[in-house]
C-alpha positions in Angstrom: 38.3 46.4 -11.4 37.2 47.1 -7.8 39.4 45.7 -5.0 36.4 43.5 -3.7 34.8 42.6 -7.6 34.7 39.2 -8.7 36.1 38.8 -12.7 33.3 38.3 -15.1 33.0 34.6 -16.1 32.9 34.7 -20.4 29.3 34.1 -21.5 29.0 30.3 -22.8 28.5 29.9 -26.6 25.5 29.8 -27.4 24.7 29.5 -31.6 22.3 27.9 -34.0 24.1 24.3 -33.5 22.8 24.3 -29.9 19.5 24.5 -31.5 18.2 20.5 -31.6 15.0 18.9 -32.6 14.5 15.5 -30.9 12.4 13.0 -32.8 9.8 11.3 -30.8 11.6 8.6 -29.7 14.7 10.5 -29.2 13.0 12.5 -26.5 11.3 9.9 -24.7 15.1 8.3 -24.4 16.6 11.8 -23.5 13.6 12.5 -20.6 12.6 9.0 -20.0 11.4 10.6 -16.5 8.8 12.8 -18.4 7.1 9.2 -19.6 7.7 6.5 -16.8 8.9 8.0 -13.4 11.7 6.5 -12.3 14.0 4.2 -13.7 15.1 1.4 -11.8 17.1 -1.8 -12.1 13.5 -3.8 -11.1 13.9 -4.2 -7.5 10.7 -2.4 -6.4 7.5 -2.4 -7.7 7.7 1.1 -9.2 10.3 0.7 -11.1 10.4 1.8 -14.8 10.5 -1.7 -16.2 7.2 -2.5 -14.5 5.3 0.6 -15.8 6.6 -0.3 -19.5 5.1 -4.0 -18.8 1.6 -2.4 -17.7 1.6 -0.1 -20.3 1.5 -2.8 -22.9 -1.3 -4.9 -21.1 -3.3 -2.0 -20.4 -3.7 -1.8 -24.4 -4.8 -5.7 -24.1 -7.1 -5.2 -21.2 -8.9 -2.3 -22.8 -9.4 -5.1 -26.0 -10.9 -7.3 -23.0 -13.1 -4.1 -22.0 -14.7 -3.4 -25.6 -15.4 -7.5 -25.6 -13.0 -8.2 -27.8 -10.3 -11.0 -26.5 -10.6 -12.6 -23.3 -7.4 -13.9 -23.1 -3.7 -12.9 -22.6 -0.9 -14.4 -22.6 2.4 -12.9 -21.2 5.9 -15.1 -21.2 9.2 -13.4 -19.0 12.4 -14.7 -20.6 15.4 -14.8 -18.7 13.9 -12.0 -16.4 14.8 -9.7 -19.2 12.4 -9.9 -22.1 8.6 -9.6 -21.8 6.5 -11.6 -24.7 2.5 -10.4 -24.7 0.2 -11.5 -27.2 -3.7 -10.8 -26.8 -6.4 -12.2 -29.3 -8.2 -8.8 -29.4 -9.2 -6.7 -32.9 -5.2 -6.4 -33.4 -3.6 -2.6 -34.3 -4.7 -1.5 -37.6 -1.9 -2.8 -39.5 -1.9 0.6 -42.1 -1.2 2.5 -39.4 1.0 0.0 -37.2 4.5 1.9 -37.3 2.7 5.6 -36.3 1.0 3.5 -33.7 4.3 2.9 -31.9 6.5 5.2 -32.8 4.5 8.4 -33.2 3.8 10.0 -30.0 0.3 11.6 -29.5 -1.3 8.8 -32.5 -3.6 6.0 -31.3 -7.2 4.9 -31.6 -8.4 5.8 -27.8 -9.2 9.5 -29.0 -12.3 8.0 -30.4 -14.2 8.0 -27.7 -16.4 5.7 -30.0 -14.1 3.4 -29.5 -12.8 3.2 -25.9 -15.2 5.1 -24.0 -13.5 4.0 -20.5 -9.8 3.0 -21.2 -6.9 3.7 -19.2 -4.4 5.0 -21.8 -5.6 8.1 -23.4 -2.8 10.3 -24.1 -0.9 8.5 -27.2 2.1 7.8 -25.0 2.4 4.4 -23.4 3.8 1.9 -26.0 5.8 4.4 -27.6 7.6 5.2 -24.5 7.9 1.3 -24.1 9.6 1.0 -27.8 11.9 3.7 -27.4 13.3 2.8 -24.1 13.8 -1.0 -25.2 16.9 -2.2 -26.8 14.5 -4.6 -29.0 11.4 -3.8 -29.4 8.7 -6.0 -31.7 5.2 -5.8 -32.9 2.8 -7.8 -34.8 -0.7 -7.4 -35.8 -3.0 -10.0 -36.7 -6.2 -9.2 -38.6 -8.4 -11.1 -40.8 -5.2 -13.2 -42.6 -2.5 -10.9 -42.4 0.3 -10.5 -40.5 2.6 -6.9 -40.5 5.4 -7.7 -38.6 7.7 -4.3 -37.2 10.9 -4.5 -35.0 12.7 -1.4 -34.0 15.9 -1.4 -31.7 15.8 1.9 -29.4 12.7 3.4 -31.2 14.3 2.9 -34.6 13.0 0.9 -37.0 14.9 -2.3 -38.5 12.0 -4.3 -40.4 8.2 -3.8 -41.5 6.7 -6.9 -43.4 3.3 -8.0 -44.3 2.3 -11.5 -44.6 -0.4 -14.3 -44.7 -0.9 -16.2 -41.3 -3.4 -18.5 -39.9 -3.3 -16.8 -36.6 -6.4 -15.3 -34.2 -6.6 -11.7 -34.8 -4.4 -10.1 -32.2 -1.9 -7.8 -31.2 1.9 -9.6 -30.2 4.6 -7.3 -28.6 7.8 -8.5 -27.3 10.1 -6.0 -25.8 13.7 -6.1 -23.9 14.2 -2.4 -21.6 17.5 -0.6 -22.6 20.0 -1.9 -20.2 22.3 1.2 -20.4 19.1 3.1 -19.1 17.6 0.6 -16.9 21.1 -0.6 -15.6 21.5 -4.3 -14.5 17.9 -4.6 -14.1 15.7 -7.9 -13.8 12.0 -8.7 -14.0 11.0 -10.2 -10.5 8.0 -12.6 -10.6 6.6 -11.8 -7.4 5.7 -7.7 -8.5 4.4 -9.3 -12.0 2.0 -11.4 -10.3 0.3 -8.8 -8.1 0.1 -6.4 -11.5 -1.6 -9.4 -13.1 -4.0 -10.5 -10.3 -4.8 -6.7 -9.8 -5.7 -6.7 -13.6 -8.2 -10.2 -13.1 -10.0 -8.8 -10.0 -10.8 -5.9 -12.0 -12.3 -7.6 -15.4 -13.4 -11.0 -14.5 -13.5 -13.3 -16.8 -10.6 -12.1 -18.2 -7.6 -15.2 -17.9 -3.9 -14.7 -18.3 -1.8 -16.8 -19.0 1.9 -16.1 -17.3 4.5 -18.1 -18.0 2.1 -20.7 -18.4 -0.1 -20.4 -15.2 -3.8 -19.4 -15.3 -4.5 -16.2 -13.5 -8.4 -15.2 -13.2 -11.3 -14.2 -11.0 -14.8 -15.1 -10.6 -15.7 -13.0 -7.8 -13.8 -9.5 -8.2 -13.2 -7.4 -5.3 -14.4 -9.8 -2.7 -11.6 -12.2 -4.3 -9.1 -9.4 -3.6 -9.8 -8.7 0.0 -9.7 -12.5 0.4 -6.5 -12.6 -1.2 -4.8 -9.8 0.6 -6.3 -9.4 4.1 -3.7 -10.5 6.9 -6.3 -9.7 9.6 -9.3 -12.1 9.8 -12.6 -10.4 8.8 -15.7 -10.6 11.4 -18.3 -10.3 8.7 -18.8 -11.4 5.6 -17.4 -9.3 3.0 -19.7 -6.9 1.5 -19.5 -6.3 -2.3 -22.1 -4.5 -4.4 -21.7 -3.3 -7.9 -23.4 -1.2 -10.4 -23.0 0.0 -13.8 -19.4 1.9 -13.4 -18.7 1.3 -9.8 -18.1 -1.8 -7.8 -17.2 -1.8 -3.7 -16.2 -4.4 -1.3 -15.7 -3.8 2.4 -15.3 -5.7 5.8 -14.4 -4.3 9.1 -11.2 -6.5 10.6 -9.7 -6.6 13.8 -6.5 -4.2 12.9 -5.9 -0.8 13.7 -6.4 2.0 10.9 -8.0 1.6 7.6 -6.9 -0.1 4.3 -7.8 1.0 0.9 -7.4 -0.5 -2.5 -8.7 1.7 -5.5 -9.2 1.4 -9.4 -10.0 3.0 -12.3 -10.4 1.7 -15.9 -8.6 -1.3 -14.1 -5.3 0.9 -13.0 -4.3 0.4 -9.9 -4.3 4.1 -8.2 -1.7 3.1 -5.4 -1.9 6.7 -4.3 -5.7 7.1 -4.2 -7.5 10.0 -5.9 -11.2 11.6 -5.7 -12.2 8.2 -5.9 -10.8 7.0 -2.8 -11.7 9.8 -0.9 -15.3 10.2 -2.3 -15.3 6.7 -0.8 -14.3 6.9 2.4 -16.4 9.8 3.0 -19.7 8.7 2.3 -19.0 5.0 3.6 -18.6 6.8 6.8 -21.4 9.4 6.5 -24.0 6.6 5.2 -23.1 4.1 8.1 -23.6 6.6 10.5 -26.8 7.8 9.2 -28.1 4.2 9.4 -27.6 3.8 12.7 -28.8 7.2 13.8 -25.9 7.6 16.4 -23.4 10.1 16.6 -20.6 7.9 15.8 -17.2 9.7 14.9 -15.8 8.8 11.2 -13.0 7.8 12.6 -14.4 4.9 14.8 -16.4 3.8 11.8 -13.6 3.0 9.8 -11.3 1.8 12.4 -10.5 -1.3 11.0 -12.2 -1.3 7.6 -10.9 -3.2 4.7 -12.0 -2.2 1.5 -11.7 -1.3 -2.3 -13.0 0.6 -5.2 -13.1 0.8 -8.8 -15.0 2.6 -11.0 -15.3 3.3 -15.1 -14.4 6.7 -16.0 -14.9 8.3 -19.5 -11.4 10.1 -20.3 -9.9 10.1 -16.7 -7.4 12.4 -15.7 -4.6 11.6 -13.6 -2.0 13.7 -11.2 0.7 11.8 -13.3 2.0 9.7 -16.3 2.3 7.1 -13.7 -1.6 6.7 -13.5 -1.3 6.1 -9.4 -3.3 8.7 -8.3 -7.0 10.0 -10.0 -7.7 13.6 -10.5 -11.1 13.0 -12.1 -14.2 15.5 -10.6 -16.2 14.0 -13.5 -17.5 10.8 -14.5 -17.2 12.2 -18.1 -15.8 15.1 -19.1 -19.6 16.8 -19.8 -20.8 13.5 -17.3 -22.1 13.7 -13.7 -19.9 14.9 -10.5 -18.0 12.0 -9.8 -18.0 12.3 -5.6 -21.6 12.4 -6.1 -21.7 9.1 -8.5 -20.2 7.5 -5.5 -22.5 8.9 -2.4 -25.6 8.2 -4.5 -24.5 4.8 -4.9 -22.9 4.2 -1.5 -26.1 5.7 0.3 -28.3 3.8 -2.0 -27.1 0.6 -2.1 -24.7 0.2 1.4 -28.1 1.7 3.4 -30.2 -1.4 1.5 -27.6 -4.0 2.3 -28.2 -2.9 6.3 -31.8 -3.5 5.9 -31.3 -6.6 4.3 -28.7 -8.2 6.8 -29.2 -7.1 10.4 -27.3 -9.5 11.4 -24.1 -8.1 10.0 -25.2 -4.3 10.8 -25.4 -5.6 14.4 -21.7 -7.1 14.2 -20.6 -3.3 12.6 -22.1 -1.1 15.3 -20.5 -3.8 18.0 -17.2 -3.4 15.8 -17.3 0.7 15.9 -18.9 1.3 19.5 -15.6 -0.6 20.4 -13.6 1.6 18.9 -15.4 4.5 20.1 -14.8 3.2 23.8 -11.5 2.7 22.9 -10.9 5.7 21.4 -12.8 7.8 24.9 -10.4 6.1 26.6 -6.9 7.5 26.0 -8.7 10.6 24.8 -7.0 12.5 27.7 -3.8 11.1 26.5 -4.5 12.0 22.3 -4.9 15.6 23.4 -2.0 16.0 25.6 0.4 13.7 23.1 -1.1 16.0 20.3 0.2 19.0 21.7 3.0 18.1 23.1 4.6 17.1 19.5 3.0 20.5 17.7 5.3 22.3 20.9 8.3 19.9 20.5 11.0 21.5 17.9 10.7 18.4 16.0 13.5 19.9 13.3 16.3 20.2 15.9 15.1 17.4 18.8 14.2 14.6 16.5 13.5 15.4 13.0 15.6 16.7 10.2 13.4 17.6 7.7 13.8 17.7 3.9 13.6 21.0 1.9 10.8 19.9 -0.5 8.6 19.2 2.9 9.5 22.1 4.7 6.7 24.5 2.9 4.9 21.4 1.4 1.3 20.4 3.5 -0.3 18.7 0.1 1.8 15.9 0.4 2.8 17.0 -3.7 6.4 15.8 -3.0 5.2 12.3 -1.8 7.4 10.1 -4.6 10.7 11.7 -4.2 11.0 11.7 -0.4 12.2 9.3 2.3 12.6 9.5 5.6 15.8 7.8 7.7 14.4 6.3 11.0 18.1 6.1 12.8 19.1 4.6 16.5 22.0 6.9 18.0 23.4 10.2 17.4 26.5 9.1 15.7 24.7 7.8 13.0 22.3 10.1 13.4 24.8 12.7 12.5 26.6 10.3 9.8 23.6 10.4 8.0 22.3 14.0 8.0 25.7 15.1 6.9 25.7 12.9 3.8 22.1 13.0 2.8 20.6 14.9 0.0 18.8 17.6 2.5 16.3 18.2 -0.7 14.3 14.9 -0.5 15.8 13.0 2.4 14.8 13.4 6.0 16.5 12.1 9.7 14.3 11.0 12.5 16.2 10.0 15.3 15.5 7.6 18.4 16.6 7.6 21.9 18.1 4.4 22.4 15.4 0.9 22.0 11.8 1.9 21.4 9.6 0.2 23.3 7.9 -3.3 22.4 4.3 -2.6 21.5 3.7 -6.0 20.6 -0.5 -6.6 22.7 -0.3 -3.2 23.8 -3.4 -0.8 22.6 -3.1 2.4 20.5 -2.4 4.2 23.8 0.8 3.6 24.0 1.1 5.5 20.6 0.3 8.8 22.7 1.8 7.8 25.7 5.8 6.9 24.6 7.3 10.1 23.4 9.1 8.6 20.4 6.3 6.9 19.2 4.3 10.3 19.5 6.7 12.0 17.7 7.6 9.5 15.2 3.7 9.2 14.3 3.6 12.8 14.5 6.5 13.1 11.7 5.1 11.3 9.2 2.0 12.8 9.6 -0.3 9.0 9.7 -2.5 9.8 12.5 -5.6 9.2 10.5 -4.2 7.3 7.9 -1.7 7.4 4.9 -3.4 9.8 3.2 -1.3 12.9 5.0 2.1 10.5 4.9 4.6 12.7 4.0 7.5 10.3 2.9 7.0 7.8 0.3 9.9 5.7 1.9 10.3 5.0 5.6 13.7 3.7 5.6 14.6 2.0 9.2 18.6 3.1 9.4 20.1 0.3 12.4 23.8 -1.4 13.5 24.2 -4.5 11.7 24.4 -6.5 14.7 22.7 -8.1 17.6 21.1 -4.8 19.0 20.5 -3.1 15.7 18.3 -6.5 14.6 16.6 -5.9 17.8 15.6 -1.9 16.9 14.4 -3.5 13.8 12.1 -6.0 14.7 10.9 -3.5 17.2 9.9 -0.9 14.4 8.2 -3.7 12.6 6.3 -4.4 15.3 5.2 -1.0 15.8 4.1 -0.4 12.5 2.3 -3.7 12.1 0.1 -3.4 15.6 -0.5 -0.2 14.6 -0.2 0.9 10.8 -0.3 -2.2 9.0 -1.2 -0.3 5.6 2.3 1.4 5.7 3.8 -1.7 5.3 1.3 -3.2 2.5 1.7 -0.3 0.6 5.0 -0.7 0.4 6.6 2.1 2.2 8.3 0.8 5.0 12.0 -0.4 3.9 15.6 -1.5 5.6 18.6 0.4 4.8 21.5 -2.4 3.7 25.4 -0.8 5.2 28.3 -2.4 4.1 30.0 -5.1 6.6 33.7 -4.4 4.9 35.4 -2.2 3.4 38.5 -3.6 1.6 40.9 -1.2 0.0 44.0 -1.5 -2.0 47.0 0.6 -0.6 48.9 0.2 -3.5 46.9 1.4 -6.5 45.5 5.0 -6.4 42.3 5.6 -8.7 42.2 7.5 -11.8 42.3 11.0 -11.4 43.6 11.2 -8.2 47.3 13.4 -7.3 50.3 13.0 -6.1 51.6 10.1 -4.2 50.5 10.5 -0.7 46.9 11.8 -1.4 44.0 10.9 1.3 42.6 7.5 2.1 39.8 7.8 0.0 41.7 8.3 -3.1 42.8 4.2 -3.4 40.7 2.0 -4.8 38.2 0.3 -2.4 35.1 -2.0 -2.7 32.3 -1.7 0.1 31.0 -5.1 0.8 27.6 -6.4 2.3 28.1 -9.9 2.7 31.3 -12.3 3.4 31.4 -13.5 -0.5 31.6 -10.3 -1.5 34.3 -9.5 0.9 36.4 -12.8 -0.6 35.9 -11.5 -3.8 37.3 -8.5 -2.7 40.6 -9.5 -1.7 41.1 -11.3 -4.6 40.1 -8.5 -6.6 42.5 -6.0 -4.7 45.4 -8.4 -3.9 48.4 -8.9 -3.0 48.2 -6.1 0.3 44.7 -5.3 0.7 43.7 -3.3 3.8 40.7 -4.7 5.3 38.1 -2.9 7.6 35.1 -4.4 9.5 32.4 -1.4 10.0 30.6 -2.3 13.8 28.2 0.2 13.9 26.7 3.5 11.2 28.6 5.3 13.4 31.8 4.3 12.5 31.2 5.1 8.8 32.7 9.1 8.0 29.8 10.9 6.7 32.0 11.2 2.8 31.9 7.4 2.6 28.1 7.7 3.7 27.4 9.0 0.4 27.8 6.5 -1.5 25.3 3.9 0.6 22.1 6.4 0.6 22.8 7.5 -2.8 21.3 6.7 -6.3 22.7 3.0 -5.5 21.3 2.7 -1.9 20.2 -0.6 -1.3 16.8 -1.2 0.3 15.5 -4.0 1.3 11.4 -3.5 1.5 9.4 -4.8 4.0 6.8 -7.1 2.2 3.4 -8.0 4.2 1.2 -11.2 2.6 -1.5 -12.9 3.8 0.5 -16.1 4.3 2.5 -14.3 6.9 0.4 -15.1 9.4 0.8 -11.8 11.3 -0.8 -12.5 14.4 1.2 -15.5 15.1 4.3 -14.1 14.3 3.9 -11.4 16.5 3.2 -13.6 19.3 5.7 -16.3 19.0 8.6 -13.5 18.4 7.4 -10.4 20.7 5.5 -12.1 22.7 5.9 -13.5 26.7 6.6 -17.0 25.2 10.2 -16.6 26.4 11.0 -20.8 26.8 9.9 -21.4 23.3 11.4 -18.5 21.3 14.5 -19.6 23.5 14.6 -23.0 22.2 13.9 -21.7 18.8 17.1 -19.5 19.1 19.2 -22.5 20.1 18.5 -24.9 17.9 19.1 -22.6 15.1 22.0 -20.9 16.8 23.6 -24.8 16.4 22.4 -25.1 12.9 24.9 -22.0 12.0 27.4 -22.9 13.8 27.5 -26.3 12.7 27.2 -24.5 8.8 30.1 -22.4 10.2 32.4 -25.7 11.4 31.6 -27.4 7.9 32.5 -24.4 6.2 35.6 -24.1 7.8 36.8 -28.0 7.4 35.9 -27.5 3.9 38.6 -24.5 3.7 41.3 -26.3 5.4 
């Protein structure tokens, strides 16, 4: 051997028992990704547990779609089992078992038979059965019942027997819990799934957990429901056979769009979407024979989509994002299903109602002047960040971004927005550099809270931070599908908080009510025991890190703690991200991070809570402050007598 050659590593064994064939069910289990996306433990709406909910109702709603069954009922035990039962035509019982089990069998091949359905590829309730730990179907049809239950994708029982029930379809399932680990159904994510589903086929009701769910009005119904900025026309809704719109202009900056096809919520858009918002924008303009800028017309739109499409095809098992061209797969372009209908139909409505047309050109001529206004600024502030080195002034990119300008890499990234270099630093040095990014600010960003887009241009970190995520003319170029806000957990970090809220809701609203905008959770404590070492660790005077310790986030968890680790725990209080050594980082933006998302509903009254908490009402929010700086502290006194 050469002086400088490294010895030859043995080759590993590889022989005919390394040869396996995975059943069906077993290779849904061993690549549940491949089926479902992520996993999960149910604390966002993406979650795996969610996707094998919707894939079990989309097999209802298509019964709904071929006008048979206009009811569903769905029932959430314990936050841990999911009942569904529909009164549709029911599975053919002969071929009930292949139906759930087999992968790649199913009646919506037969294009006879569900022309327009969502779930076309044979997949969706098998995945669900094989990553349940029970899993139970029954089909009613014309006096029978055949009952199957199945415990991860295997089968336990198949009986037939007589009933008196409607014709249906029943399927009660409880997700794996070693896959989907400590995970728990939250009502508020089933809810939207289930109005989403009733704006989309009205006249469809659902029954959940014994509340009516329906809509008579469809789209407009949505926007009524969602819209946090006051409309200042009418809503305008027009359908026709396959397509449906509604649309408003509000007072907010940016746009906001809500698509559908076949009733699936395509949270990341599609041909659809865009086919949309280009010939809205081309047909308005053309109407008003002006040379208005696309931009300034859909500054401040509201709107949604949905259309029917025979045999769609999507970017992913997922379903969130359309890849369709056609209506059909021999049928009409499907951009040019949409123009011909938009420029038909939204150019008619403008004739009709010039009262509203009036209220829209008043609505985008105001943009436009705003717009003129800091156009000066927009140049300069667009340059300025292309020349800026964002990747070693304020941005640490992620590897799957750094040669990526299609945005393909939108689910697995996130991006840390971080106050300080210390914990600037912290966090680069622990993060996974393949799908996380680090933005960092320069001390408190400014309050935007009244001030006008300008400032966006104007204030360097907000240039730059704009100019990162790439949401300059919307979310369609966002480039991190989780905009994680990274800040002290005290007095001054709470302030940097609120202060990126702010910014994002005066701003880009649609960031946060798409759901992409998130706080990171730090540990307060860290309690360690400097008695007991942890398994696998050497010697008796090994490093810090090797004795058993518990990170906590709250003061319970910090009792618990102690009593956990007595009788000599060591007990640290962390003041600042800072302070944390980039190994422990690890562990807190890691497959366990916990995020707490930044939720947006029409309830929240937006406007007023800007202006009561970031606005020049100092007296008031000062009183507000006191009173409930008292009410803790008197929570704090009857805590503490309670103790003694």
């Amino acid at each position: 051997m050469e002086e400088n050659e490294l010895p030859i590593e043995p080759a590993v064994s590889y022989t005919d028992e390394n040869i396996r064939h995975l059943s069906d069910m077993e290779h849904v289990r061993t690549r549940p990704g491949m089926y479902i996306g992520k996993l999960g433990d149910g604390s966002y709406a993406e979650d795996g547990i969610y996707v094998l909910l919707k894939e079990v109702i989309d097999n209802s709603i298509d019964e709904f779609k071929m006008q048979a069954g206009k009811k569903i009922e769905i029932n959430v035990e314990e936050n841990l089992r999911i009942n569904v039962r529909d009164y549709g035509r029911g599975i053919p019982q002969g071929k009930l078992i292949e139906a759930v089990s087999v992968l790649n069998t199913g009646g919506k091949y037969d294009s006879k038979a569900f022309k327009k359905s969502v779930g076309l590829n044979g997949v969706g309730v098998k995945a669900v059965n094989a990553l349940s730990s029970h899993f139970e179907v029954r089909s009613y049809r014309e006096g029978k019942v055949r009952e199957a239950i199945f415990e991860k994708g295997v089968l336990l029982k198949d009986e037939t027997r007589n009933t008196d029930e409607e014709n249906g379809t029943y399927i009660s399932f409880e997700p794996d819990s070693v896959l989907f680990e400590n995970y728990s159904f939250h009502n508020e994510f089933i809810e939207t799934m289930l109005r989403n589903y009733t704006y989309l086929n009205t006249g469809l009701s659902i029954i959940y957990n014994g509340q009516r769910i329906l809509s008579r009005n469809g789209l407009v119904d949505m926007l009524n429901d969602t819209m946090t900025a006051t409309s200042i026309y009418p809503i305008i809704h027009l359908k026709g056979e396959d397509i449906e719109i509604a649309f408003t202009h509000t007072g907010q900056y940016g746009e906001e769009y809500h698509s559908f096809v076949n009733g699936q919520h395509t949270t990341q858009g599609g041909t659809h979407q865009s086919a949309f918002k280009e010939h809205i924008a081309r047909t308005i303009k053309e109407f008003f024979n002006k040379n208005l800028d696309y931009a300034d017309i859909r500054n401040g739109m509201v709107a949604a989509i949905a259309i029917n499409v025979e045999e769609p095809v999507f970017e992913s098992q997922t379903k969130v994002k359309l890849g369709s061209t056609k209506m059909a797969p021999n049928g009409p372009n499907l951009n040019k299903f949409v123009g011909d209908f938009i420029k038909t139909e939204v150019d008619n409505y403008l004739h009709k109602n010039t009262d509203i047309a009036e209220v829209m050109l008043q609505k985008i001529q105001e943009s436009e002047k705003e717009r003129k206004a800091i156009a000066g600024v927009t140049k300069l502030a667009r340059e300025r960040a292309k020349k800026a080195n964002l990747h070693n002034r304020k941005l640490r990119d992620c590897r799957i971004h750094l040669n990526d300008t299609k945005g393909e890499n939108l689910e697995a990234s996130s991006i840390f927005i971080t106050e300080g270099d210390s914990a600037s630093g912290s966090i680069t040095k622990s993060r996974d550099v393949n799908t996380q990014a680090v933005f960092s600010l320069r001390g408190k960003p400014l309050n935007s809270y009244g001030l006008t887009k300008k400032v966006v241009y104007e204030n360097e970190e907000f240039n730059l931070l704009q100019a990162a995520l790439n949401i300059e003319d919307g979310l369609d170029g966002l480039r991190y599908n989780k905009v994680i806000v990274a800040t002290d957990a005290d007095v001054d970090g709470m302030h940097i908080r609120l202060l990126m809220i702010t910014f994002f809701l005066q701003f880009f609203p649609d960031l946060i009510k798409k759901g992409h905008v998130y706080i990171l959770q730090t540990p307060l404590f860290r309690v360690r025991n400097r008695k007991k070492k942890m398994k696998g660790t050497k010697g008796e005077k090994g490093s810090k890190n090797d004795y058993e310790t518990i990170y906590c986030y709250t003061d319970e968890e910090r009792v618990a703690a102690i009593e956990k680790l007595s009788p000599d725990p060591e007990i640290t209080r962390f003041k600042g991200l800072g302070e944390i050594s980039p190994d422990e980082f690890k562990h807190f933006i890691g497959k366990d991070m916990r995020l707490e998302q930044v939720t947006l509903r029409k309830t929240d009254a937006v406007k007023e809570l800007l202006e009561f908490y970031m606005g020049k009402n100092t007296m008031e929010r000062q009183g507000f402050i006191i009173d409930n700086l008292v009410i803790e502290e008197d929570a704090a006194n009857d805590e503490k007598e309670e103790t003694l």
